[in-house]
N, C-alpha and C positions, 0 to 999 in steps of 0.2 A: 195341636201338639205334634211336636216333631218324630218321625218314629227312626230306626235304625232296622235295616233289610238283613236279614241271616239266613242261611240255608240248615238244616237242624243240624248238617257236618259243623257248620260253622260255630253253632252254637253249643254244642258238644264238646267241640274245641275249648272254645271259651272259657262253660264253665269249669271243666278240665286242667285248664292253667291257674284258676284261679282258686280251684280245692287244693293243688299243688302247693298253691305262693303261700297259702292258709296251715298249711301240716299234716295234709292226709297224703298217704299212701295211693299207690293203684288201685288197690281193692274198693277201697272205701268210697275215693272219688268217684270211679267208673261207676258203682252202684247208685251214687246222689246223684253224677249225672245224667245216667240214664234214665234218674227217675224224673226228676228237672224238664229233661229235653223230649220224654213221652207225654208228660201234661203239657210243653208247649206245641206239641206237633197235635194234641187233642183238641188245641184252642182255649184251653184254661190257663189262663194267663195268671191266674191268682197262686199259682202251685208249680209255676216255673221256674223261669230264671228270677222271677220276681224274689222268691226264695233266699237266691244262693247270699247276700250280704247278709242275712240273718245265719245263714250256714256258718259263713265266715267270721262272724261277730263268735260265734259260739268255739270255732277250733282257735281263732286269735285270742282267747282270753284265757284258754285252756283247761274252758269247762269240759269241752265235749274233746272225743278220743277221735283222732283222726287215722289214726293206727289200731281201731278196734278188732280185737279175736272173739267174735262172738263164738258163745259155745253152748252147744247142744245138748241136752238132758233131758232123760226118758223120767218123768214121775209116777204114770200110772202107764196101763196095758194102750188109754185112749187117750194120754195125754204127757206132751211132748212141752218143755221150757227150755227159751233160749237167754241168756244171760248178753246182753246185746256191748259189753264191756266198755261203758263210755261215750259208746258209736252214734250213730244217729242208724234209725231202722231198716232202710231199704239192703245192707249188705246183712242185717240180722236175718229178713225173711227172706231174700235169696238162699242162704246156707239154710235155713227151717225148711224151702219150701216142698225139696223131694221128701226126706221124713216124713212131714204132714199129709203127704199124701202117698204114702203108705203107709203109715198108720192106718187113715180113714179110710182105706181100701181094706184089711186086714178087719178092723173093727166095725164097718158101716159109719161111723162118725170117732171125729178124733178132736182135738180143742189145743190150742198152742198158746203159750202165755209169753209173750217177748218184754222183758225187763232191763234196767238199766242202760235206756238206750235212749233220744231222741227223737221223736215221730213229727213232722214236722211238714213229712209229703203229702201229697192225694194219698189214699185209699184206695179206687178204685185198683191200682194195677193190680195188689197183693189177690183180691178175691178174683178180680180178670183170669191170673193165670192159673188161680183151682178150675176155675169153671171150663177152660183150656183145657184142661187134663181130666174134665167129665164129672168133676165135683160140686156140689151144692156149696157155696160161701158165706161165711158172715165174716165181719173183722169190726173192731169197736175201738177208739182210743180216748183219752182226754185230753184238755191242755192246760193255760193258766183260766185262773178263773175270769171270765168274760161275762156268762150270762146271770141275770137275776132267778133266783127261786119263784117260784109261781104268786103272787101277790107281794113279793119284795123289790127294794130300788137298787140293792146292792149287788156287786160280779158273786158269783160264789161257786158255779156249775162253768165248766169249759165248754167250747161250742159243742164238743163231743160228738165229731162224726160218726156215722153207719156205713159199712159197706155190703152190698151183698150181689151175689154172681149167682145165675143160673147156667146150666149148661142147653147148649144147642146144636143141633147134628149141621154140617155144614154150613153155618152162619156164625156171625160172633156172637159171643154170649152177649145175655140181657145181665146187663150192671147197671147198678147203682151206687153211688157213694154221697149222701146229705147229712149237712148239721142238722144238731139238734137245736141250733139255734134259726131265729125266723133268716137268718143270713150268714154266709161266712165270713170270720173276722177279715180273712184277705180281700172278700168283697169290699167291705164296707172301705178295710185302710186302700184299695185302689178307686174308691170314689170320692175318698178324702184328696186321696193325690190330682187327681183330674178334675177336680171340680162340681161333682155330681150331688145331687139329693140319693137319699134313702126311702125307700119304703117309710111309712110310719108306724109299720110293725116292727120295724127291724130293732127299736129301742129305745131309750130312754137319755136324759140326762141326767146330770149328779144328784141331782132334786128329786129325782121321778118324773120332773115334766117331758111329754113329750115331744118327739125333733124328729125333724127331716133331717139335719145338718150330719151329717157323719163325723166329722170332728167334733161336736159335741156329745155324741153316742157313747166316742171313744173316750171318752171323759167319763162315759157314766156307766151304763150297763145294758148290753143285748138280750133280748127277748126271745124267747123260746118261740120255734113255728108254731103256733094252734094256741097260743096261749098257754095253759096249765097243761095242755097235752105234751106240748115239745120242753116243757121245764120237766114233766115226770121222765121220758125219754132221757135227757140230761144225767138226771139224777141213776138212773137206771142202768146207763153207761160211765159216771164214776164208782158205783159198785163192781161192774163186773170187767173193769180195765183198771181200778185201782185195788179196793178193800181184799176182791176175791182173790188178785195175783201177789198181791202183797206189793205192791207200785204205789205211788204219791194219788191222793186226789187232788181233782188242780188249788184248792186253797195250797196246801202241803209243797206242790211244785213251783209256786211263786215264794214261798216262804227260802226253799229250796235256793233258787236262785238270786236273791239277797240282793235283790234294786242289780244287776249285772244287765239285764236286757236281751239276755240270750232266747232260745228258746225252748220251752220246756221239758224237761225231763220228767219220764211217764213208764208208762207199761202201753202194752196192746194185746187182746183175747182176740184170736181168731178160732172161727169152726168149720170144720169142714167138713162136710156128709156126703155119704156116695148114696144117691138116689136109688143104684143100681140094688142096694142092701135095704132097701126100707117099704118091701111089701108089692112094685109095680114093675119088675127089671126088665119086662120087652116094653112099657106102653109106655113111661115116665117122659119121655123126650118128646113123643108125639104128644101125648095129653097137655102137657104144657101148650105147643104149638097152639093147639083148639083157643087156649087161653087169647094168646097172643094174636091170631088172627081175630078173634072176636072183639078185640083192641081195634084194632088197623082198620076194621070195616068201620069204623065211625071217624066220618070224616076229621080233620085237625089232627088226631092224636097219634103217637109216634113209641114208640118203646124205648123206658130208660137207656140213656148208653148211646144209643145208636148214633145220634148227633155227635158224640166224638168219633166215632169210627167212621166216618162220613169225611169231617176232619181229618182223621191220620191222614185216609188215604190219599186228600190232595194236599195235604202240608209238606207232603215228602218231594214231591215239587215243585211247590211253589214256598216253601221255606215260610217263615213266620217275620212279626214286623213287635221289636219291642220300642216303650217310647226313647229317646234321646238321654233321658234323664237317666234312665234306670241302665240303660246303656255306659255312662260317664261312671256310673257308682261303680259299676265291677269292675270299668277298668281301672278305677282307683284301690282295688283291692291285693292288684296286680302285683 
């Protein structure tokens, strides 16, 4: 496969003119592309530029608001909703994200409900930068429905990520961000693209039989990690990013989007706790540590996260390589 050489200025650039040619504003663009070109300077290719034609498919049809004002509303003393007005997410939790963290500073724990917006990014960065600012993380979203119910053949549960951020004194924090599915759907449609097998966990086909083939998967339905574990997970985060904020569950979001092929329209629960309020406020940062080295002394093993920050810092330069293909696409968006 051919690939196409970018420096992440370049690629910034890039997707930049191309939220433009689509109908966003400054605001909006800057915030998708900075989010775009952080997962690809992380090495996740599946949450980069790889992205932006789905972006673009969704401001050209004029599902989604490319001019959104998202706006800010106090509901309780610990909880904070942003009305995301059409937008896609990353410029919703930007404007959330000081609030949220005072809040959580004021209260010991605060919970933020982002509505009527698009999520469509990583995860990790949202909980990264509480954890940056000394906060404990969670963040939960859904999508269209992908994965099967625990003994079922059919989509009905979204992959429905997790994200969660601890804080650490001098080092970057330990993040996480995984589906609840046994893979992410961008996994899978960039092993469809290249030619790859799957897991045989990772799902099914229309039938129920299962497949290595990823374009057959995508035909049928994804599999929760653990089995019945990562389908209760699933199920667990279309509760508390749909029912509880009053947001689509992903059946609701595909009905939603009516055969368009855009991409879903959702809520997102984020939580954020200040450790410093929760019983240990000189030992919490060290105690953890104990954790974590206790980790590291066995040989192989490594702490969530770290292998993208490892990433950023020589992507910055030595730039990133996307394929040829995916390169022709945006510039046809142009």
């Amino acid at each position: 496969m051919t690939k196409v050489h970018l420096s992440l200025t370049e690629a910034h650039e890039l997707a930049m003119k191309c939220l433009f040619a689509n109908g966003c504003d400054n605001k909006n663009a800057t915030a998708i592309a900075d989010r775009m070109i952080q997962a690809e300077g992380d090495l996740c290719h599946s949450h980069g530029l790889f992205r932006l034609p789905w972006y673009c498919k969704a401001l050209k049809s004029g599902r989604a608001n490319g001019k959104a004002q998202p706006r800010v509303e106090q509901l309780a003393p610990a909880v904070i909703r942003v009305d995301g007005d059409g937008g896609f997410a990353p410029l919703g939790q930007a404007i959330a994200h000081q609030p949220l963290v005072d809040c959580a500073r004021q209260n010991g724990i605060a919970s933020l409900a982002l509505v009527n917006m698009f999520h469509i990014a990583a995860m990790w960065p949202e909980v990264e930068k509480l954890a940056m600012d000394g906060l404990c993380a969670f963040a939960f979203t859904a999508s269209y429905p992908y994965v099967a119910p625990a003994g079922g053949i059919k989509p009905l549960y979204g992959t429905n990520p997790m994200g969660f951020a601890w804080p650490r004194k001098d080092k970057p924090p330990l993040v996480f961000d995984q589906a609840s599915s046994s893979m992410a759907r961008g996994e899978i449609e960039i092993c469809a693209r290249d030619g790859l097998l799957v897991p045989d966990t990772a799902g099914i086909g229309p039938n129920g039989e299962p497949s290595t083939d990823p374009n057959v998967i995508l035909q049928g339905a994804q599999l929760g990690f653990g089995g019945y574990k990562g389908a209760s997970l699933a199920l667990m985060v279309e509760l508390l990013a749909g029912a509880m904020i009053g947001e689509f569950l992903s059946i609701e979001s595909l009905q939603d989007d009516d055969g368009k092929g855009g991409p879903p329209k959702g809520g997102e629960l984020m939580i954020a706790m200040d450790p410093a309020r929760h019983g240990d406020p000189d030992r919490f940062l060290l105690h953890g540590e104990t954790l974590f080295e206790a980790i590291l002394a066995q040989e192989g093993t490594r702490l969530p996260g770290s292998r993208r920050f490892e990433n950023r810092s020589k992507t910055v330069e030595t730039g990133i390589n996307i394929p040829s293909s995916l390169h022709q696409s945006i510039i046809e968006l142009l």
